[in-house]
C-alpha positions in Angstrom: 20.7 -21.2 14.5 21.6 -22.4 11.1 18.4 -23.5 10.1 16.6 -20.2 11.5 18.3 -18.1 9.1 17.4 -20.5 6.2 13.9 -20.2 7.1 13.4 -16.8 7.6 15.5 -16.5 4.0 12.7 -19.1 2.3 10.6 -16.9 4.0 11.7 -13.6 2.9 12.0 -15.0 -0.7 8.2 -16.0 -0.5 7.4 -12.7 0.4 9.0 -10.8 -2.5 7.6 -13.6 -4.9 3.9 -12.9 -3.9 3.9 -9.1 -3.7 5.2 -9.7 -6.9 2.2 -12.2 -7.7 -0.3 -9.8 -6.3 1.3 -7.4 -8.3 0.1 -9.2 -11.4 -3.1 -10.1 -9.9 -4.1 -6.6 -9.7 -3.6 -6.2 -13.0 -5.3 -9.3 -14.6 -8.9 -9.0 -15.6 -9.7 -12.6 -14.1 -9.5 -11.4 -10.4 -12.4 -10.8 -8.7 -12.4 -6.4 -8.0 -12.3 -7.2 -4.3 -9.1 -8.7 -4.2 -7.6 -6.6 -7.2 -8.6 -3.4 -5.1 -6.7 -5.4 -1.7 -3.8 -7.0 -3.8 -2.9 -3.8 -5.9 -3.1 -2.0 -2.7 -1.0 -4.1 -1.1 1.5 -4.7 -4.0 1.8 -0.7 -4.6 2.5 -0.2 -0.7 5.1 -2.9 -0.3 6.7 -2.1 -4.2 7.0 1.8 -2.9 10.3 3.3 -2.1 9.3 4.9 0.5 7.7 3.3 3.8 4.3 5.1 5.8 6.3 4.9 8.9 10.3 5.6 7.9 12.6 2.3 9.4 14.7 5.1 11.0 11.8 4.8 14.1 13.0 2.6 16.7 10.6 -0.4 16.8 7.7 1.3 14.5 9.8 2.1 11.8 10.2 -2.1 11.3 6.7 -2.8 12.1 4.7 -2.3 9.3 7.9 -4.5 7.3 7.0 -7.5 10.0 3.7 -7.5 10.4 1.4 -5.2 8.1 2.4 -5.9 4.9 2.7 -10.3 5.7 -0.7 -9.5 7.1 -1.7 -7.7 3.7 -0.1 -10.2 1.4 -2.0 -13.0 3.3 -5.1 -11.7 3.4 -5.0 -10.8 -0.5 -3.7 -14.5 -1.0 -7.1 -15.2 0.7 -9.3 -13.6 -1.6 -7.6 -14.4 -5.0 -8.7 -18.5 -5.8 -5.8 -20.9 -5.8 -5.6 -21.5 -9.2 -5.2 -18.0 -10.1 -2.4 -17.6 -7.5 -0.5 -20.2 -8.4 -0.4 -19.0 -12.0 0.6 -15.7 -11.0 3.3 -17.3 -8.6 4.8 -19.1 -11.5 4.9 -16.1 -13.5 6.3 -14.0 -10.6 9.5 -16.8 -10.1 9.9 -16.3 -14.1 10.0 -12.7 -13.8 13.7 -10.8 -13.1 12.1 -7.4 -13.2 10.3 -5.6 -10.0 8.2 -3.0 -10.7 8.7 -0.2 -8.4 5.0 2.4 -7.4 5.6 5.4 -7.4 1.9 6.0 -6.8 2.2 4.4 -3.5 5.3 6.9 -3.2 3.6 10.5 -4.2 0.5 9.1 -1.4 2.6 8.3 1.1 4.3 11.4 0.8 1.0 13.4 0.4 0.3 12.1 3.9 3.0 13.1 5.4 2.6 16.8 4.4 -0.5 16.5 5.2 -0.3 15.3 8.5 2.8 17.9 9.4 0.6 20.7 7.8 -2.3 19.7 10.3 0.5 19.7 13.3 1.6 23.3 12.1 -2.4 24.0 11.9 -2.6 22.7 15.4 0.0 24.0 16.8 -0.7 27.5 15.9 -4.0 27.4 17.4 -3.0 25.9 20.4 0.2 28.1 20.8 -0.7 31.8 19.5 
């Protein structure tokens, strides 16, 4: 049991390091656009404050922690050449700061009003 926790805490700490890698990635003029466009999108999504589906959902709310954004991160990893990453590993371990998007924020919240203004739109139709 022990030794699960320490793994999923190596884990977890991996993670945090390479969304803060990809973070950089996006932002250095030797990664190829593809992966700048895939890693800053990841990095902005999983730096927001604010998550697309809120963890207060039972089951959904923790989804897109366990599964979309370690699918993100590793398909980003995919597209950025080893070299690069490593670099931008190292300088993500050397780093104390985390940058924080509020971008990501302001569009996740756009979408939200957006879809509940489209369910009041709905509705209203539906129910004269």
């Amino acid at each position: 049991m022990n030794a699960t926790l320490e793994r999923i805490r190596v884990w977890a700490k991996a993670l945090k390091r390479d969304v803060l890698a990809l973070w950089i990635a996006a932002g250095d003029a030797r990664t190829p656009w593809y992966a700048k466009a895939v890693a800053g999108a990841v990095a902005a999504y999983a730096l927001s404050p604010i998550d697309l589906v809120p963890d207060f959902i039972p089951v959904l709310g923790y989804l897109d922690d366990l599964i979309i954004v370690p699918f993100g991160i590793s398909l980003a990893i995919s597209l950025i050449p080893g070299d690069l990453m490593s670099e931008y590993r190292q300088q993500a371990s050397s780093r104390d700061d985390r940058p924080r998007s509020l971008t990501a924020a302001t569009l996740i919240i756009a979408l939200w009003l957006f879809a509940l203004a489209a369910t009041g739109y709905w509705a209203s139709l539906r129910f004269p």
